[in-house]
C-alpha positions as protocol buffer text, in pm:
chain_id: "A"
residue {
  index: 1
  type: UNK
  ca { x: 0 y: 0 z: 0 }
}
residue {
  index: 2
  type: UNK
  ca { x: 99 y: 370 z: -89 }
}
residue {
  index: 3
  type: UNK
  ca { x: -64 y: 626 z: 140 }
}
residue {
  index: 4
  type: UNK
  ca { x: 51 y: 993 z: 36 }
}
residue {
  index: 5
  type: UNK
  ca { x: 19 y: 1334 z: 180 }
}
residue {
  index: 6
  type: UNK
  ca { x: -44 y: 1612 z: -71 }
}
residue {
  index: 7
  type: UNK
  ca { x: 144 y: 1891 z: 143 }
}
residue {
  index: 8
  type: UNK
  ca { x: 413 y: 1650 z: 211 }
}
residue {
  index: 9
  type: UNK
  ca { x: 464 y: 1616 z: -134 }
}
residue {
  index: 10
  type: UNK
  ca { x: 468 y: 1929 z: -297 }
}
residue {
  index: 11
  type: UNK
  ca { x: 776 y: 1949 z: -37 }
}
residue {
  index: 12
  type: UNK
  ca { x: 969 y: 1732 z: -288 }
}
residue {
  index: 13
  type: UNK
  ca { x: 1042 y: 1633 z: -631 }
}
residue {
  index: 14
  type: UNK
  ca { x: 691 y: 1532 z: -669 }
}
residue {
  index: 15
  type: UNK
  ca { x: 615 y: 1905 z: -701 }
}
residue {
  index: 16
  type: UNK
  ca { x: 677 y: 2048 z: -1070 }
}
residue {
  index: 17
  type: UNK
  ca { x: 657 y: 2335 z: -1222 }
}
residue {
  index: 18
  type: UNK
  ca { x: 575 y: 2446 z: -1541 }
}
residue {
  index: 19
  type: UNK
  ca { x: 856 y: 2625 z: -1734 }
}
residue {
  index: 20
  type: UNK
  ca { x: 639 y: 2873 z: -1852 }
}
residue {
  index: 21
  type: UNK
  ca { x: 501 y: 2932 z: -1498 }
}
residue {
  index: 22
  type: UNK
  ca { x: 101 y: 2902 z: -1580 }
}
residue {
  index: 23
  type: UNK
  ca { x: 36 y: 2556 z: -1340 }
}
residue {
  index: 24
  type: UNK
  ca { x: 228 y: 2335 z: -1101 }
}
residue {
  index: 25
  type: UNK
  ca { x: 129 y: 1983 z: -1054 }
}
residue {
  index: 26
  type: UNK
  ca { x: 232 y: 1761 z: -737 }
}
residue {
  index: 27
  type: UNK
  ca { x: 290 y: 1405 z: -858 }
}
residue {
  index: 28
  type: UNK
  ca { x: 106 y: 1182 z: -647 }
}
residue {
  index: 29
  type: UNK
  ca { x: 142 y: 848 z: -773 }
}
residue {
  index: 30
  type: UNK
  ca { x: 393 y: 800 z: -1096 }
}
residue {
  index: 31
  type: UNK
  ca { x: 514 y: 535 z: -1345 }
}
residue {
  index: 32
  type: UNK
  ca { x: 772 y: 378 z: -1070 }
}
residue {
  index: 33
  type: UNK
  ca { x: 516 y: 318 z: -839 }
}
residue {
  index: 34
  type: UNK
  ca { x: 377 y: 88 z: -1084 }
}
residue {
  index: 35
  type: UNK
  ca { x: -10 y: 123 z: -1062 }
}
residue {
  index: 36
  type: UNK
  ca { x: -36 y: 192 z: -1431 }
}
residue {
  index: 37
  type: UNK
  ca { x: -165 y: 542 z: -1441 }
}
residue {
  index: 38
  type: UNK
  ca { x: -46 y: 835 z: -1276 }
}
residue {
  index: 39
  type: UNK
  ca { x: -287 y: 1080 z: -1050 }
}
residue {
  index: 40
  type: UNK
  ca { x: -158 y: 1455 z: -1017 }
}
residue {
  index: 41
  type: UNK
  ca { x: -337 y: 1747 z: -836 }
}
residue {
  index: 42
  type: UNK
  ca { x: -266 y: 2030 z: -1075 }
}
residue {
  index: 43
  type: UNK
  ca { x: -339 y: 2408 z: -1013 }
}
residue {
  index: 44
  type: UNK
  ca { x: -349 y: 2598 z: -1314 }
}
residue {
  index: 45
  type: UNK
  ca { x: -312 y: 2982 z: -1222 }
}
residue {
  index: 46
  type: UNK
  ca { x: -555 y: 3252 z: -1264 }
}
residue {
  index: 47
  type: UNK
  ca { x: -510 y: 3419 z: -1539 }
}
residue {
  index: 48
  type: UNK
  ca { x: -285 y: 3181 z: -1764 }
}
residue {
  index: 49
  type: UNK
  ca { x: -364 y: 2976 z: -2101 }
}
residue {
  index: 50
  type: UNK
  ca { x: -190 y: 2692 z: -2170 }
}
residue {
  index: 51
  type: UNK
  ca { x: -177 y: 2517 z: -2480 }
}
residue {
  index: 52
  type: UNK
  ca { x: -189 y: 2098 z: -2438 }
}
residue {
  index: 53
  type: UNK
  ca { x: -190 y: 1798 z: -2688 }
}
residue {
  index: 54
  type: UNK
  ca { x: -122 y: 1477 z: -2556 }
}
residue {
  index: 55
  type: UNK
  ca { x: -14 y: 1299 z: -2853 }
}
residue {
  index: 56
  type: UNK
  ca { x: 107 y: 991 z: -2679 }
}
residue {
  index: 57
  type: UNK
  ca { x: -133 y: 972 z: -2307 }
}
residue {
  index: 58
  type: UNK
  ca { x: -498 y: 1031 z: -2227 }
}
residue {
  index: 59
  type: UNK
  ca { x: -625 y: 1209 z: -1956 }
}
residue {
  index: 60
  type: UNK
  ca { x: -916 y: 1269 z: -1706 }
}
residue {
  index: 61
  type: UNK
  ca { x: -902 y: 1635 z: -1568 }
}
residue {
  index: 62
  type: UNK
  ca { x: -1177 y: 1658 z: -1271 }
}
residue {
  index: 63
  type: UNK
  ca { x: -1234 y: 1967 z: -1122 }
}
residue {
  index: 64
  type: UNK
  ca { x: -1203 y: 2036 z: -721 }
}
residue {
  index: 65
  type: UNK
  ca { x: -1175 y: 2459 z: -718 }
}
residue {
  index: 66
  type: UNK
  ca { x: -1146 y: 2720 z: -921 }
}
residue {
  index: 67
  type: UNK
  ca { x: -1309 y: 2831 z: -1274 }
}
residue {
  index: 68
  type: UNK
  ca { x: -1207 y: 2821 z: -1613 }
}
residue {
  index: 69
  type: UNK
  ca { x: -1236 y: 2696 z: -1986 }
}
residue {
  index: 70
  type: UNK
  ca { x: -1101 y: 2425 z: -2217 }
}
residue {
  index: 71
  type: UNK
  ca { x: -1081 y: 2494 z: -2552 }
}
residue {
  index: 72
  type: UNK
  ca { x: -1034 y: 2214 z: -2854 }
}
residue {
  index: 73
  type: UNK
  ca { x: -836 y: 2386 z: -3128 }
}
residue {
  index: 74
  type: UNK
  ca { x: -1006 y: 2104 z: -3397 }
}
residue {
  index: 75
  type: UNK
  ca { x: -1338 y: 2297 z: -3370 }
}
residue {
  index: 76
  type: UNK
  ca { x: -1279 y: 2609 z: -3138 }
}
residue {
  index: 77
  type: UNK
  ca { x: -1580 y: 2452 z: -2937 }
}
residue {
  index: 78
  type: UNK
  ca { x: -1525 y: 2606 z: -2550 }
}
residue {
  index: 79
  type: UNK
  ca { x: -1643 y: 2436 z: -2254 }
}
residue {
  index: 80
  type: UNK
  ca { x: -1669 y: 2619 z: -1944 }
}
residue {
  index: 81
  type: UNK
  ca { x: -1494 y: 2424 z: -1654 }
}
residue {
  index: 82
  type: UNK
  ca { x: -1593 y: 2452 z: -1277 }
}
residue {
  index: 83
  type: UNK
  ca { x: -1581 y: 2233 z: -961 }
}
residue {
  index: 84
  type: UNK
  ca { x: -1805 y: 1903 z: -1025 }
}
residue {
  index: 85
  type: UNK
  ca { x: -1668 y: 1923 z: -1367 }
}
residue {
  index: 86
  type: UNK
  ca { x: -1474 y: 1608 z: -1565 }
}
residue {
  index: 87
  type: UNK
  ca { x: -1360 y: 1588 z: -1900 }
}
residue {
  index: 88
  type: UNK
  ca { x: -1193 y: 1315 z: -2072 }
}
residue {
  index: 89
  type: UNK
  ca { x: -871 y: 1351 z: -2353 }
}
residue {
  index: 90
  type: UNK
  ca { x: -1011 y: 1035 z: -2500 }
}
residue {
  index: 91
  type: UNK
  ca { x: -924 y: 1147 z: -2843 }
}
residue {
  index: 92
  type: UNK
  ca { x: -525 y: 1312 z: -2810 }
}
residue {
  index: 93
  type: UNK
  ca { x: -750 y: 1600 z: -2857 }
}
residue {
  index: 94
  type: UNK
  ca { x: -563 y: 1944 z: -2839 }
}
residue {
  index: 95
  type: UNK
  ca { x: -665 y: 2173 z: -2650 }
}
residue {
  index: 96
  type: UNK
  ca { x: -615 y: 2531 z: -2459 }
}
residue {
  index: 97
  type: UNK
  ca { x: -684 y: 2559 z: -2104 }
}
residue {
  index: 98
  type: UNK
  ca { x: -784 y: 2901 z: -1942 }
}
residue {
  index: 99
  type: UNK
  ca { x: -798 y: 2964 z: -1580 }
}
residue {
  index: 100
  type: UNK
  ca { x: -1016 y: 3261 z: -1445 }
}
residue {
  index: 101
  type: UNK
  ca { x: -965 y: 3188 z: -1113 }
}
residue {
  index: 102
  type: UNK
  ca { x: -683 y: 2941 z: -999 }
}
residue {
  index: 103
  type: UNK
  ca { x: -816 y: 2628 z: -1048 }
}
residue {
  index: 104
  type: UNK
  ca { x: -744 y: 2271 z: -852 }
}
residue {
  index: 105
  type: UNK
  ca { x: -759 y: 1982 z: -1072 }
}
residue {
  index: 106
  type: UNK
  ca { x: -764 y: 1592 z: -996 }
}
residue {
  index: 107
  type: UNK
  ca { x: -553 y: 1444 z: -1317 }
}
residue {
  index: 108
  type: UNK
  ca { x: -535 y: 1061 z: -1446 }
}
residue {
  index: 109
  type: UNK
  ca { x: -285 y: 1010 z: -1704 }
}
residue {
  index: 110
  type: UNK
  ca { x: -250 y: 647 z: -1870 }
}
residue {
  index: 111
  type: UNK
  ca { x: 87 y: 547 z: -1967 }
}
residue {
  index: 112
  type: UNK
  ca { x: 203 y: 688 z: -1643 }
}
residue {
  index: 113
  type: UNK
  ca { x: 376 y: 958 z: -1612 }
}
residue {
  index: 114
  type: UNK
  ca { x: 725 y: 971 z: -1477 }
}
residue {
  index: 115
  type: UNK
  ca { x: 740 y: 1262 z: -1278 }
}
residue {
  index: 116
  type: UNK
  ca { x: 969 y: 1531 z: -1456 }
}
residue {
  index: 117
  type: UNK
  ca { x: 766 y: 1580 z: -1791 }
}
residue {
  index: 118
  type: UNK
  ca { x: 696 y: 1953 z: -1875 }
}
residue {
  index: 119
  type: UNK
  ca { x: 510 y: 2044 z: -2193 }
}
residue {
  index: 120
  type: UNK
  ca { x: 734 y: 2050 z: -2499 }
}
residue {
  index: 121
  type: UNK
  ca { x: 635 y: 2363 z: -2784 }
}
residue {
  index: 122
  type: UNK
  ca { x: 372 y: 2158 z: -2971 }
}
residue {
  index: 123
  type: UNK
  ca { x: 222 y: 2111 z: -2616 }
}
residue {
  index: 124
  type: UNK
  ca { x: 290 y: 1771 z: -2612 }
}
residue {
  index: 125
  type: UNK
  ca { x: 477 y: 1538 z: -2338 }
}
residue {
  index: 126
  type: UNK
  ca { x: 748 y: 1273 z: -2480 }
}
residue {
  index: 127
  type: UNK
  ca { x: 613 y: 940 z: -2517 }
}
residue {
  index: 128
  type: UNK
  ca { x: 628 y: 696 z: -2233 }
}
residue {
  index: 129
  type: UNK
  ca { x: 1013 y: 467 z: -2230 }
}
């Protein structure tokens, strides 16, 4: 059994943050623990847009706090996001995501992540060794 405490963590490497300074995300179960996902509380900041397209993972994004938008750049279609909200990368689908207030988000990633990804320019993370 792994039991975790989110303020212990974001003490240590679990804690990353983006290069470009618009979210941090605290790492709470990765690749090497070897559950076969990886779960992440995220905070994007108020404020920020960042642009994501997870070529190579899906992802569930539920929201805990905050308000904001995602944005799929296939269609421009815009969903408002708030707390009680999910949605589901099932399709590698790129997106923008918009933060009006700071928002806390519950993330699922399958492959697992390995801790120390950051997005790359075409908003991508490098596929899973």
């Amino acid at each position: 059994m792994i039991v975790r405490n989110l303020e212990e963590a974001r003490k240590t490497d679990r804690m990353v943050t983006a290069t470009k300074g618009t979210w941090d995300s605290t790492r709470l179960l990765l690749a090497d623990d070897g559950g076969g996902y990886s779960f992440h509380i995220t905070r994007i900041f108020e404020g920020t847009e960042t642009h994501i397209h997870y070529k190579h993972h899906f992802e569930s994004v539920y929201c805990i706090e905050g308000e904001g938008e995602v944005e799929t750049l296939a269609d421009g279609k815009i969903w408002p996001i708030k707390p009680g909200d999910i949605y589901i990368l099932d399709q590698h689908d790129e997106h923008l995501l918009r933060a009006s207030k700071t928002m806390v988000l519950a993330c699922v990633f399958t492959p697992a992540l390995t801790g120390k990804e950051d997005h790359r320019p075409d908003g991508s993370y490098a596929p899973a060794e």
